[in-house]
N, C-alpha and C positions, 0 to 999 in steps of 0.2 A: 470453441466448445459448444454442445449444444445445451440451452439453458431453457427452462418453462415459458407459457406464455406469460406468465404472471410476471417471470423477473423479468422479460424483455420490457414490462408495461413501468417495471421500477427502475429499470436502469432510464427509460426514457422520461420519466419524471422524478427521478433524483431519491427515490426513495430504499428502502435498506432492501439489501436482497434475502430470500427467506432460502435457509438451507435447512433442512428438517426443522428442529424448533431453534434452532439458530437465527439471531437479525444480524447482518452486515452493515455495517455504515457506511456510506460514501465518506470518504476523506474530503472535507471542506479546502481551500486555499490557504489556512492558516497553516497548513502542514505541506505547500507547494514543496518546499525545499528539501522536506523527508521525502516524499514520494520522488521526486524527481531523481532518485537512486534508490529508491526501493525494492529494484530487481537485483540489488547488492544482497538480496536477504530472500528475496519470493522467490526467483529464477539461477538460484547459482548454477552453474553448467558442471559437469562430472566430466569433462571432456580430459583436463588433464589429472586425473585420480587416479594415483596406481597402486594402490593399496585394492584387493578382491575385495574381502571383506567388505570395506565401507561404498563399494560400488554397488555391490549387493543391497543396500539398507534402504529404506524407501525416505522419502527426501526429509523428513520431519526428524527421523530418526539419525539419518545421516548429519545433519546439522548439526543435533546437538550435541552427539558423537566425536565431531569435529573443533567443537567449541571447546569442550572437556578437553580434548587434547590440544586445544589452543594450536592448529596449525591455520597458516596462512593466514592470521589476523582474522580466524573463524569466530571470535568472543566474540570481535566489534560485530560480527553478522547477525549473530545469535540472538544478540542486545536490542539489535536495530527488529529483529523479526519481531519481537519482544513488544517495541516499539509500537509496531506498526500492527499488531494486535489488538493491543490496548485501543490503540484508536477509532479502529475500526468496530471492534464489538463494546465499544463506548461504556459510559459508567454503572449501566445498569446490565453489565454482562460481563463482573470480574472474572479470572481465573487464577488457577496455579498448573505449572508442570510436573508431572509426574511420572517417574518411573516405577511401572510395575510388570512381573514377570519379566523382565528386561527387552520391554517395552517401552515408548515414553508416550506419554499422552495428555494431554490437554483439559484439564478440568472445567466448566463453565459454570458459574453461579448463575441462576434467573429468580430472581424475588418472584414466590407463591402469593397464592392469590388470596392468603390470610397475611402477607409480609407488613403491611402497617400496624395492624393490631397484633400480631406477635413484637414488631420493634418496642411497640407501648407497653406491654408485658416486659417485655427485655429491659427494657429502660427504668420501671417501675423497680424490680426487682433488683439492678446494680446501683438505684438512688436509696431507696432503705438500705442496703447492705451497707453503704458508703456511710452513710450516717450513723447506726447502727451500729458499728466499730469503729466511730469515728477517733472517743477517746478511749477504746478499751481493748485488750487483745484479742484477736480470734483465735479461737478451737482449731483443730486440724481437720474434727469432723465437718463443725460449722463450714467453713471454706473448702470441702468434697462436696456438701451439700448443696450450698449457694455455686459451686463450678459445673454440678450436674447437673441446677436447673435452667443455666444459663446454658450448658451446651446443647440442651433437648431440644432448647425454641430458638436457638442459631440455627440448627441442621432443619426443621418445621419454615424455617422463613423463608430455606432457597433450593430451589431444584436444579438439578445438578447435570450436565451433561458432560458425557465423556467423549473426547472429539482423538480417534488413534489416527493411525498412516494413511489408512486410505478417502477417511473421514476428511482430513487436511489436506490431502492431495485436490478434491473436490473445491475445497473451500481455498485455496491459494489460487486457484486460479479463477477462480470467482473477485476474489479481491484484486487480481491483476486486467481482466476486465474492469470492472467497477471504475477502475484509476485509472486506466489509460497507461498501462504499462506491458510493453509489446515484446514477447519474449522471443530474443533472438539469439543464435547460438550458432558458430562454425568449429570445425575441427580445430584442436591447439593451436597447431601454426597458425592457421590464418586468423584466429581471434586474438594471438598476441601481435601479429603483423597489423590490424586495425588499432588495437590499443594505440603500440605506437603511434601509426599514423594520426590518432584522436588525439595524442599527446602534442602531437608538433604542430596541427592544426591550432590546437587551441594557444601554442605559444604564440602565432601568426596571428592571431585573431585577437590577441592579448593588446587590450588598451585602455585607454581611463575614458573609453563610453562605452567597456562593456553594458548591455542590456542587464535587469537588476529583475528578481524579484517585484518590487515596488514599483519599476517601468510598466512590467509590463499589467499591473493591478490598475495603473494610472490610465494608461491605452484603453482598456477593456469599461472602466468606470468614464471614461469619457468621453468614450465612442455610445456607451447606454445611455449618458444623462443625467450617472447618478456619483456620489459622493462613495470614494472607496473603500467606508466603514460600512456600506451599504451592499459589500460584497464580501464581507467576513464571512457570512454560513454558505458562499455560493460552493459546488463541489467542484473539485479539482478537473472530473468529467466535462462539466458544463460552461467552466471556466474558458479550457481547453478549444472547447466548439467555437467560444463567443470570438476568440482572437484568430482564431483562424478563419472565420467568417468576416471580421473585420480584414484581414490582410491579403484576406483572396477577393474577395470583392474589390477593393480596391485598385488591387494588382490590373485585376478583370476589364473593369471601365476604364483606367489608362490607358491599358496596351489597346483597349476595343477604339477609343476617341482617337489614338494615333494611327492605329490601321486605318479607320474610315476617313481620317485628314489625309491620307496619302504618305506620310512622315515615313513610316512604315509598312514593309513588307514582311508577313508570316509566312511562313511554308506550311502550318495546322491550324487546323483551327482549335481558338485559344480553351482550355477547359471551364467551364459556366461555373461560376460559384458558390450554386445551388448543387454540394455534390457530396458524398460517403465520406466522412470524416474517418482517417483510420490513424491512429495512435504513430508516433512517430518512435523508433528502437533506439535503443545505447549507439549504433551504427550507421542511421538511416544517414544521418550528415557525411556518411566517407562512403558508405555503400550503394549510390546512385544506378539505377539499372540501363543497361543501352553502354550509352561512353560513360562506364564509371571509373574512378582514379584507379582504381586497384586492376581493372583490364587492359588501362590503357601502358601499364609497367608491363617490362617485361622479365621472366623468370631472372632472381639476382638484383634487379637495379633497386636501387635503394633514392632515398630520399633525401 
């Protein structure tokens, strides 16, 4: 997608991306394990949806659509988007969902730029009340009046924005950039024939040294030098670069010391580890381009 120079300048230093008065957060590594299926919720594919209707509905609306009717384990999606919201527009950018005109759309709190001295007014105002009735009964008027002045300088403390379909369409893919989350999609068949095949690979690969979240924080903290509490704020983007910098490198000066000893013969020359970091897919492990497993089958044969 095409993005500003500004955000190119914040995705390259780790900084939130700016979408009108919206800030985005990088997702830090404490949340590796959310993201790392987070296209369960940013990217769902409409490929097999046979319902018009909700094919028609633009993605934000289509979810939640979906979730209400609870098909396909759409809740747990719903939840997870939910999730993965919260994260991103961080504590000082709550929201709520909302339906209006039968619409759904997205509310966004931003604390105004009187929001501390209205909180100390707020605050002032529900400490005398608290005390105040502490042992005596309240009026019905008293408690319309003290609800009316505490709702005027709630609404006065935060400005509000309203994020609908096409607003989120912008901003979901902005977060899937941000994360290193590569959207990839084929026709039904063939993305339930990958599934599988991701299913039985992963049983083949099944063993007690699977690689671990915490492997690979260990790798990355010990290749820099530094102590893995030392990479809690690192973002999941930068994380991402530093391990595959580590393992292509690597790779790199091996194979380079055994070609130049003679041990080995290359027929290319080998890729420099100086090179375009591009996000790896839900797929990219079965879908290898040139001899990949799924070409080298032929129509029928199975696994």
């Amino acid at each position: 997608m095409n993005i500003s120079y500004e955000n190119k300048m914040n995705l390259a230093f780790d900084k939130p991306l700016e979408y009108k008065q919206l800030l985005l957060y990088p997702a830090t590594i404490s949340y590796y394990s959310i993201f790392s299926s987070a296209e369960d919720c940013l990217d769902v594919s409409k490929m097999n949806e046979k319902n018009i209707e909700l094919l028609r509905l633009p993605y934000l609306e289509y979810m939640y659509t979906k979730a209400m009717l609870n098909e396909d384990n759409f809740k747990i999606k719903w939840d997870m988007l939910i999730c993965v919201l919260n994260i991103v527009l961080g504590k000082d950018q709550p929201f709520d969902v909302l339906k209006k005109d039968g619409k759904i759309y997205i509310k966004v709190y931003q604390r105004s730029e009187n929001y501390e001295l209205l909180n100390k007014e707020y605050t002032i105002i529900r400490n005398n009340f608290l005390s105040q009735y502490k042992d005596k009964e309240i009026s019905k008027k008293d408690l319309e009046d003290v609800g009316k002045k505490i709702t005027d300088i709630q609404e006065k403390m935060y400005n509000t924005i309203l994020i609908g379909s096409e607003d989120f369409e912008e901003i979901r893919q902005l977060i899937m950039l941000q994360n290193d989350i590569k959207p990839q999609h084929y026709d039904a068949k063939t993305e339930q024939f990958l599934y599988n095949m991701k299913e039985k690979l992963n049983k083949v690969k099944k063993n007690d040294n699977d690689i671990t979240t915490e492997d690979l924080i260990t790798i990355v903290a010990y290749s820099l030098q530094k102590e893995p509490k030392e990479l809690e704020n690192m973002t999941i983007r930068r994380f991402n670069r530093f391990l595959n910098i580590i393992t292509t490198k690597d790779d790199y000066y091996m194979y380079k010391q055994l070609e130049m000893s003679g041990m080995i013969k290359l027929n290319s020359e080998i890729p420099h580890w100086i090179s375009h970091y591009e996000p790896k897919g839900k797929f990219d492990d079965i879908v290898v381009e040139g001899s990949s497993l799924m070409s080298s089958l032929k129509d029928g044969e199975q696994i």
